[in-house]
Each structure stands twice: as structure tokens, then as C-alpha cells.
N, C-alpha and C positions, 0 to 999 in steps of 0.2 A: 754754146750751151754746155753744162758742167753734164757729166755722166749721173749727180746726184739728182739731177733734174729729171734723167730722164727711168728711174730707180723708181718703182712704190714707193709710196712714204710709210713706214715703219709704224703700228702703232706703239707708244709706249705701251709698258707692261704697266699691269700693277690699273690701281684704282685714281684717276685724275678728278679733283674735288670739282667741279663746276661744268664739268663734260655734258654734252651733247648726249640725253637719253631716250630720245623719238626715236633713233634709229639701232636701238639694242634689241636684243628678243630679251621675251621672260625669261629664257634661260642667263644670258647674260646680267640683266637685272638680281635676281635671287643670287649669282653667284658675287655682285656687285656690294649689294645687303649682307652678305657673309663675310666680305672681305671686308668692308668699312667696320661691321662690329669684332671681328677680330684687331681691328688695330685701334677701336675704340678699348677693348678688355687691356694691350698690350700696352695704351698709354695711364689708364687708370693704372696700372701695376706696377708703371715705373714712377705715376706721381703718388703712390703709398709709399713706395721704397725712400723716393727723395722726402716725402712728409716725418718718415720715421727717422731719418738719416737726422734731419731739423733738429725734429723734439729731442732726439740725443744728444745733439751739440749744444741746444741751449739749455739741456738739465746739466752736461757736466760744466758748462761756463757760467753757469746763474750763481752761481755760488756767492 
């Protein structure tokens, strides 16, 4: 038997998309909901950035 066996198992950090939510409290949940929408804000932000990057390159090459 490995010493990892006999170790807790670690939860990851961070928000896992398809995770097991029976066994969260509402505290968990609410701070759950906060953290999916700050990484839904931080990917809207980075596909404006790539959208504007786009329409730059294809106004200065349309020519």
C-alpha cells in the first residue's frame, strides 16, 4: 500500500464544472456562483480583447 493511499485525498481548489453539489452548504454554493461569474466576466474580457485584436488586423489587411 502507497503512503498516497493512505493520505486524505486533497480537494482541488478552484471551481470543477460538473462537481457533486448535494453535499455543499449555501455557503459554498453562493461563494461557488461568485466564482463561476467572475471567470465568466474574465472570459468575456479576454474574447473582446481577441475580437478587437480581429477587427484590427482585418481593417489594416482588407485593403
Amino acid at each position: 500500500m502507497d503512503l498516497d493511499d493512505l493520505l486524505p485525498q486533497k480537494r482541488p481548489s478552484g471551481t470543477a464544472i460538473g462537481e457533486q453539489l448535494e453535499t455543499l452548504s449555501v455557503g459554498e454554493l453562493e461563494k461557488r456562483i461568485n466564482d463561476l461569474e467572475a471567470e465568466i466576466a474574465r472570459v468575456r474580457s479576454e474574447l473582446d480583447r481577441k475580437k478587437r485584436h480581429e477587427a484590427a488586423a482585418h481593417a489594416l489587411f482588407k485593403s
